[in-house]
N, C-alpha and C positions, 0 to 999 in steps of 0.2 A: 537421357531417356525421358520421353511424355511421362506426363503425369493426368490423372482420374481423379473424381472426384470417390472418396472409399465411402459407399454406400451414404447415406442421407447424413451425409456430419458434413465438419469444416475440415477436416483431414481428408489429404491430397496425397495419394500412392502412384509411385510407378507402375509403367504396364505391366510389371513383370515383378514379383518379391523375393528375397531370397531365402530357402527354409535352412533354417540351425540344426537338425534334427541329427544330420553325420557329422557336426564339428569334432565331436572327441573321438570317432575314427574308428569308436565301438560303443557296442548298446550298453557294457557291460562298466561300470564307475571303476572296478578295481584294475582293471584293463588300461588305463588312462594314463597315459606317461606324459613327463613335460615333454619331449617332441610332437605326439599328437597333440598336446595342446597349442602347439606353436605354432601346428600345421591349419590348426582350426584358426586359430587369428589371423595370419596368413588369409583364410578364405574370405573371411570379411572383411579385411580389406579390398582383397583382389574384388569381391564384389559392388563394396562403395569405391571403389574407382572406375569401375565399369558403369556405373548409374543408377545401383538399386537404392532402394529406399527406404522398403518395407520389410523390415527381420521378422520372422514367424518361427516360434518357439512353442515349448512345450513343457510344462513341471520334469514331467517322466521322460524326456530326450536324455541317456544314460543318466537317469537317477539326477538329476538333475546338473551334472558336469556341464552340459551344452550350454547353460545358460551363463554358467560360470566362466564360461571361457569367452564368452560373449563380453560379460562385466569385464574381464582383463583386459579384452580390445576395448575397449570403452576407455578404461584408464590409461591407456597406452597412446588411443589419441583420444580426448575428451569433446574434439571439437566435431566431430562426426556427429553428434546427440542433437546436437541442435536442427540437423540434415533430414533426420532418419525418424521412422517410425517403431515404434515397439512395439511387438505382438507377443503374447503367449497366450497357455490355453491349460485347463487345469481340469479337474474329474475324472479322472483313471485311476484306481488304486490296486497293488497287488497285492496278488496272497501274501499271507503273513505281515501286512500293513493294518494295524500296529501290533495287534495279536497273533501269533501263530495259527490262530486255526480259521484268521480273517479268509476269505476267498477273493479271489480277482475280482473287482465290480466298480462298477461306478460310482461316485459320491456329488450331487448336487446341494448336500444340506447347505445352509448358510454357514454354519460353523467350518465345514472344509473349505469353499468357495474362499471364505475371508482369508482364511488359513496359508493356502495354498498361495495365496498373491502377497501375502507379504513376504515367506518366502522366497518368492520369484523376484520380489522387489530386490530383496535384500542381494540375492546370485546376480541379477542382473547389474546391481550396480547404479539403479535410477531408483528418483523421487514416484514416478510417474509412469506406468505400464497404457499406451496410447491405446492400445486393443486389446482385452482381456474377451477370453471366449471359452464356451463349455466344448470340452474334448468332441465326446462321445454319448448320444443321449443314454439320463440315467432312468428307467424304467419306473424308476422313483421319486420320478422329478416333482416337488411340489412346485406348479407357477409364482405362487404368491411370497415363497420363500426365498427362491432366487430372486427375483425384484426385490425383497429388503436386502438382500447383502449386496446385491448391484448397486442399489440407493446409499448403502453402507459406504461402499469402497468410493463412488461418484462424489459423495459429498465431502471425505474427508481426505480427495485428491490424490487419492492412489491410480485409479483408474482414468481413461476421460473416455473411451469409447468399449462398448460390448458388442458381442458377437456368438455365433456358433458354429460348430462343426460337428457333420456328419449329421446332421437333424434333417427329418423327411421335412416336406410342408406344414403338415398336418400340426406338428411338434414345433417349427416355430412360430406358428399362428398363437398354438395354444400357450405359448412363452410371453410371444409377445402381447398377446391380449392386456395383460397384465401390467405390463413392466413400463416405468413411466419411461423409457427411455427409448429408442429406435435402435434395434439389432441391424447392426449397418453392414453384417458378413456373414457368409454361411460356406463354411470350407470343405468340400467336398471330392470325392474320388471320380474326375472325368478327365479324359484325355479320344482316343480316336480308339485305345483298346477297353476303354469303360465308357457306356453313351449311357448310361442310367438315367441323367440327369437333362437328357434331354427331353425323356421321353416320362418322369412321373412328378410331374410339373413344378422341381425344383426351380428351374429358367426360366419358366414362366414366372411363380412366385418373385425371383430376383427382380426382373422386369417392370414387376407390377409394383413390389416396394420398395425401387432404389437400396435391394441388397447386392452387395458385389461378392460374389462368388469367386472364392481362391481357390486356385484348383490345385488340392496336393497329387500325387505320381501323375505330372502332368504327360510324361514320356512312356509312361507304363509301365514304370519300373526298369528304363531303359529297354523295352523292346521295339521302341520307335526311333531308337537315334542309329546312328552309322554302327556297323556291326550287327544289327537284327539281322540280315538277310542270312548272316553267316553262322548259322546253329545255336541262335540266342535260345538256353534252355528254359521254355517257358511252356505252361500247358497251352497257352492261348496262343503259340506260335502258328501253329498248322493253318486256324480258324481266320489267323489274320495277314495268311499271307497274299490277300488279295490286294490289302490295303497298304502291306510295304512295299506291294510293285509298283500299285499307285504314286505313290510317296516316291520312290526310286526314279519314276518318269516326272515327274513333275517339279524336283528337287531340280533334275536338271534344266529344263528350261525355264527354272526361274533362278537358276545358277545358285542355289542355296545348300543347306545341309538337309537333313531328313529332320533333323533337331530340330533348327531353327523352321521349317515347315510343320513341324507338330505342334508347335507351341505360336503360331500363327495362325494357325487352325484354329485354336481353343480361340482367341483375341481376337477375330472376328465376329463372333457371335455378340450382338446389342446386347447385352447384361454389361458386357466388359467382365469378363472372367479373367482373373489374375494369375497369370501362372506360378506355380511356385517352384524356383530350380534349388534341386539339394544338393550337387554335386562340392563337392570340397575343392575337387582341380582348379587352378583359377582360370586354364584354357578353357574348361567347358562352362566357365560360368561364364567368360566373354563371348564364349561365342551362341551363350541363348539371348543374350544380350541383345544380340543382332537380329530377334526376332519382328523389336520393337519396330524395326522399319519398313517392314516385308509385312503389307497388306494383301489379302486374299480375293480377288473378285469373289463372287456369288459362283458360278461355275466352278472356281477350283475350288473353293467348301465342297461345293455336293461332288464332285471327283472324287475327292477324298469320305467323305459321308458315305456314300453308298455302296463303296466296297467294305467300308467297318461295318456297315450296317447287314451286310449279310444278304439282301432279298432286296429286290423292287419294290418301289414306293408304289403305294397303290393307285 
C-alpha cells in the first residue's frame, strides 16, 4: 500500500488506516471472551498483511479491551511495531466515572490527558503512542492547559505526534494557537452519506495546514458497501438512494465493489483524507485494501458528489 506524508511530521501513513474500535467484537468489557479476543488479533493481522499501517484506537473502545487485545498482537509478533504506526485518542468519560453521580462529558484537563496515555500505554503494550489525539471537543477546553500536558507527554517520550478529532476549525485554530507543536490530524465523520466536512471548512482548513484528515464511518456505517441497495435499515436510506444507483453504475464499469468505490471517493480529494476500515472480517478488510489502487478521475467524483449532495450546484 502507498504511503502519505500524516500531516506536517516525519511520520508516514498508509492511504488507508485500520480502526480497533470492534476488535473485542462488543462495546461491552464484560462481554469479552478469549475467542473474541482471538478473533480481534486475528484482524490485525489480517490487516498488517494486507498493508495497513496506521492502527487508530481509542481509551473507551469497550472499556479499554480493544487496546489490550492490540498489546497481545503486539506480543505475539513484536516485529510488526517497528512497521506500524500507533494511534489513540483519549477525552470521553462516562457516568459514574469515578463517582457515581459523575455524568457522561468530556475531560481535556492536563491531569486526565496525562492520565489517560499512560494507561493506553501500558494496554497497548509500547514505550511510545506515535498519535495521541483529543476524542471529542470538551466545551471546557482550556488551550494553554492541553499544550502543558502535550509538552508533558512530548518531552518525556510517551507521545511523538498529537492530533484531534471531531473538532470544528474554529476549535483547532484555537488549540492550535497555542500549542508549541503541529496538530498533524483531525478525524472526522465523512464518507459520500456525511459531506459536512466539505462544506464548513474543515478541508479547507486540512489543505491549508497540512492536516490529514482520517475519515472514521468511512462507508456510513456500512450503507455504502454491497448489500445497501438490499433494505440496509438506515434513516438516511431513502435520501441516499440516488447515490447508491450512482455507486451501482459506476462500480461496474470500473469493475470494482461499491466499498472499494467509497472509500476511493473520500482518497481523491487533495487533503489525502485517510480512510479508516473497522471491519474485523479479514475479507473486508482486504478487500478496502484495494481501494488504494483505484484512482477517481474528476468526473467520477462529481458523479458520485452530486447525487449525495441532493441539489444542483449552482
Amino acid at each position: 500500500m502507498k504511503t502519505i506524508p500524516l500531516g506536517n511530521s516525519i511520520l508516514r501513513t498508509t492511504t488507508l488506516a485500520y480502526g480497533c474500535w470492534r476488535l473485542a467484537g462488543t462495546s461491552k468489557s464484560e462481554e469479552v471472551t478469549e475467542s473474541s479476543r482471538a478473533q480481534g488479533r486475528r484482524a490485525i493481522l489480517a490487516a498488517y498483511e494486507a498493508g495497513y499501517r496506521l492502527f487508530d484506537h481509542a481509551d473507551i473502545y469497550c472499556g479499554g479491551m480493544a487496546e489490550s487485545i492490540f498489546g497481545e498482537a503486539l506480543r505475539e509478533a513484536p516485529e510488526m511495531r517497528e512497521d506500524i504506526l500507533v494511534a489513540t485518542k483519549c477525552g470521553i468519560r462516562w457516568a459514574g466515572d469515578p463517582e457515581a453521580s459523575a455524568p457522561h462529558r468530556y475531560d481535556f484537563s492536563a491531569r486526565h490527558i496525562t492520565w489517560s496515555c499512560e494507561q493506553s500505554l501500558r494496554r497497548l503494550g509500547v514505550e511510545t503512542i506515535d498519535l495521541y489525539q483529543l476524542h471529542r471537543p470538551d466545551f471546557l477546553m482550556d488551550p494553554d492547559e492541553v499544550a502543558q500536558a502535550f509538552s508533558q507527554l512530548k518531552q518525556s517520550g510517551k507521545v511523538r505526534e498529537f492530533g484531534v478529532s471531531n473538532f470544528l476549525p474554529s476549535q483547532v485554530s484555537a488549540l492550535q494557537r497555542v500549542c508549541p507543536m503541529p496538530l498533524i490530524v483531525n478525524q472526522v465523520e465523512i464518507s459520500l452519506a456525511r459531506l459536512d466536512c466539505l462544506h464548513d471548512g474543515t478541508l479547507d482548513q486540512c489543505l491549508a495546514d497540512k492536516i490529514t484528515p482520517l475519515a472514521w464511518s468511512p462507508l456510513g456505517g456500512g450503507l455504502l458497501a454491497e448489500g445497501a441497495l438490499q433494505g440496509h435499515q438506515d434513516a438516511r436510506r431513502g435520501r441516499l438512494l440516488p447515490v447508491l444507483e450512482a455507486m451501482k453504475i459506476l462500480s461496474r464499469e470500473r469493475e470494482t465493489t461499491m466499498t472499494v468505490l467509497a472509500l476511493a471517493w473520500l482518497m481523491r480529494h487533495p487533503a489525502h483524507i485517510v480512510p479508516i476500515i473497522g471491519s474485523i472480517r479479514p475479507e473486508r478488510i482486504r478487500e478496502a485494501a484495494m481501494a488504494d489502487d483505484l484512482g477517481l478521475t474528476r468526473e467520477e467524483w462529481y458523479r458520485l458528489y452530486l447525487p449525495a449532495r441532493g441539489e444542483k450546484l449552482p
